[in-house]
N, C-alpha and C positions, 0 to 999 in steps of 0.2 A: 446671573447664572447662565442667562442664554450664549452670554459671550465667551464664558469658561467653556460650554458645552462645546463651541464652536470648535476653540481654541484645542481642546482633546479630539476632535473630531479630526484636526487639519493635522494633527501628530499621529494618527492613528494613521491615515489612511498615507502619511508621509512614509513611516514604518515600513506600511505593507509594501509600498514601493520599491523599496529598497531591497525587501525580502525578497517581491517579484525579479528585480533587476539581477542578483545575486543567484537565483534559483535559474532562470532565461543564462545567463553565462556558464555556469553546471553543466545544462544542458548542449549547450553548442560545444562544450569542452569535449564530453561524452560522445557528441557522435561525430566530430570535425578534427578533434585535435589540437584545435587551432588554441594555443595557450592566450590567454588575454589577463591573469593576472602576474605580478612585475613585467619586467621589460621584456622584450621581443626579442628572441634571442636569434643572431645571424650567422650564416657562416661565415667564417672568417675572408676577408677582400685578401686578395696577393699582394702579399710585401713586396711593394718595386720601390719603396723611397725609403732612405737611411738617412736618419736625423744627428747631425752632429751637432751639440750640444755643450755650450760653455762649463765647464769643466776644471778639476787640479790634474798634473801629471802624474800618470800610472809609472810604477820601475817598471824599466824597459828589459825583462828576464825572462817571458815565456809562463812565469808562473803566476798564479793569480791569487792575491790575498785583498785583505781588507787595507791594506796600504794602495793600493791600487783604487780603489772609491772608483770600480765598474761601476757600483749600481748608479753614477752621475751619467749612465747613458743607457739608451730604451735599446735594447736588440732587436735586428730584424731575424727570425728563425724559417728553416723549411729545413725539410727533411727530402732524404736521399736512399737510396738501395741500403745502404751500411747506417744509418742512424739521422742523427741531427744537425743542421749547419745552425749556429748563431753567429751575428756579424751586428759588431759596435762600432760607436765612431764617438769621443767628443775631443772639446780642443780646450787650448787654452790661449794665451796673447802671442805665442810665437810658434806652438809644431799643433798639428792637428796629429791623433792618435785612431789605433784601429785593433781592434779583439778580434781575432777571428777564432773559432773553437770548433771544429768537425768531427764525428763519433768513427773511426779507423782502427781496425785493429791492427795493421800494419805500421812499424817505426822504420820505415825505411827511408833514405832521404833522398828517396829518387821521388819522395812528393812533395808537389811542391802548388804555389798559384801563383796567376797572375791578374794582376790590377789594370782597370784599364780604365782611365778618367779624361771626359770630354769636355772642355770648360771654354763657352764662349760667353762667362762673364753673368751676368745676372738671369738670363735664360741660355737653352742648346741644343741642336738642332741633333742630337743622336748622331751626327756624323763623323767621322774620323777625317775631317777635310780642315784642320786649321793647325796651327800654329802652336795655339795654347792644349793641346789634346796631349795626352801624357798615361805613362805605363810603366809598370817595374814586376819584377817577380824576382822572389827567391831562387837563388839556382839549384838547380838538382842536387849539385855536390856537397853541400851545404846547407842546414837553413838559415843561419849565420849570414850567411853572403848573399847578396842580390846585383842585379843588373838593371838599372835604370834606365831609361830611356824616355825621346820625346817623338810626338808622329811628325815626320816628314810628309808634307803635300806633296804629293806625284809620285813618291818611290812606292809607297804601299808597303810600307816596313818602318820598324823602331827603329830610329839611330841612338846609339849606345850614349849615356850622357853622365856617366859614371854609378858610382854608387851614394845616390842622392837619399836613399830611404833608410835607417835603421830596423834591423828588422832583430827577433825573437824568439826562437820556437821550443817546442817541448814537447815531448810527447810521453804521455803517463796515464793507465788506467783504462787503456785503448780509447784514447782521445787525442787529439793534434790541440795544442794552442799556439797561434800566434801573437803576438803585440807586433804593434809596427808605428813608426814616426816619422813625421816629415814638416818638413817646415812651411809655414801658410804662404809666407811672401818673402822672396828673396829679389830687390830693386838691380842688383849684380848678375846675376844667373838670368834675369827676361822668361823668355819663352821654355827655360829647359826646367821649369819647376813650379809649381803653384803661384797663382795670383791672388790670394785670396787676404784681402785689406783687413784688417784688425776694423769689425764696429759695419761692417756691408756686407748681408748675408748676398750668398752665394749659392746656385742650383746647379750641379756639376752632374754629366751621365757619370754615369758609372754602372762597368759590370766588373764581374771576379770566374774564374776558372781555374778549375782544380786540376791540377796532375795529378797521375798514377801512374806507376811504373813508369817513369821515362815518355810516357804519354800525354799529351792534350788531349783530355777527356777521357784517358784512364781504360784500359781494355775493359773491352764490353762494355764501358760506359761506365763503369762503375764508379765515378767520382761524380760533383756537383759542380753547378754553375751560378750564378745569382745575380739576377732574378731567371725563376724558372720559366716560359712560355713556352709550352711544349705546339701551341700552335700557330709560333716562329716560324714552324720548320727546322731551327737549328737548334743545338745545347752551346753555339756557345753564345758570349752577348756581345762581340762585338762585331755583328753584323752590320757594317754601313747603311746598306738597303733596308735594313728591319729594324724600325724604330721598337720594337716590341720585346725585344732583346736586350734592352739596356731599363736599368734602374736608374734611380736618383739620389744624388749624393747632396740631402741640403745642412747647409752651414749656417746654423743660428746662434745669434749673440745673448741668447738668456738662459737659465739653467733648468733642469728638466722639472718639472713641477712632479713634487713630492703626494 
């Protein structure tokens, strides 16, 4: 009997514990705020890294269906004056692919972006100083039509290097969509087009800028960039000097976990 009593005794006062423990968090809830039951909930960190993602290929048409199997890639989003930018990327064994989607009520095709990817191979120093550094935009006159190019060391300019990119666009429901394609590794082509080996992920800078009207960076600013750092100094991201300016483009060999 003394041993049952015990045994009730050491539940009882286990109980009250809990009741204490439960009652003690109530109270710090009430007068701190401070949430402690589930998870802690954070502000969200700045999207500066864009996950490309083994992947099937999307139709390359601007418009976006379930033949497309997007959801095989995690979007990076921010938002702008005029709405929302989302920015996808996944690949397959031969093109890596790109969704771009920005909220515009304007269909004119004097907007346009431009790509700008820094790749010195399995890390990157954010600088525009090599060889393997690469860029293309759609041209104004078209979204259909782009102009490729790769960085020259010392000129401080694209040299033209054709039209290496596929590109896509559409504009419906006052929203821009792009799709874009490019090929990972061409052994013919060198330095004027990706190096990126089938099976070795790959960490490439990368930033993007938006035209508007006939402008880089859009009057008044009214377009986006990505990634944002408003304490660059600059909007756009390919500042050599400001590593803070560029995002990152990494190239993974497995499939997005469901």
């Amino acid at each position: 009997m003394a041993k049952e009593s015990i045994a009730k005794n050491k539940l009882v006062l286990a109980i009250l514990l809990v009741v204490l423990a439960v009652a003690l968090v109530v109270y710090i809830n009430s007068t701190t705020g401070f949430l402690t039951f589930g998870p802690v909930v954070r502000a969200p960190e700045k999207q500066t890294t864009l996950t490309s993602y083994l992947g099937g290929a999307p139709i390359l048409d601007g418009q976006i269906s379930s033949l497309d199997n997007w959801n095989e890639a995690v979007p990076s989003t921010i938002t702008y004056e005029r709405g929302t930018v989302k920015i996808a990327s996944k690949h397959d064994l031969q093109y890596i692919y790109f969704l771009v989607q920005w909220d515009d009520d304007g269909p004119a095709w004097n907007d346009a972006i431009n790509f700008y990817f820094e790749d010195d191979g399995v890390t990157h120093d954010h600088s525009l100083d090599g060889k393997y550094d690469y860029s293309f935009r759609n041209l104004i006159m078209g979204c259909n039509v782009i102009a490729g190019g790769y960085w020259t060391a010392g000129a401080n300019d694209w040299t033209p290097a054709g039209a290496d990119f596929d590109v896509r666009c559409n504009h419906e429901k006052r929203r821009w969509t792009m799709e874009v394609r490019h090929v990972l590794f061409d052994l013919l082509r060198g330095d004027k087009v990706f190096r990126i080996e089938p099976g070795n992920e790959e960490i490439l800078g990368m930033a993007m800028v938006n035209w508007e009207e006939n402008s880089m960076g859009g009057s008044g600013w009214q377009s986006w960039n990505w990634p944002i750092d408003a304490k660059a100094g600059t909007y756009f991201g390919t500042n050599p000097a400001e590593p803070a300016t560029w995002g990152d483009l990494k190239v993974v060999w497995t499939r997005k976990v469901k």
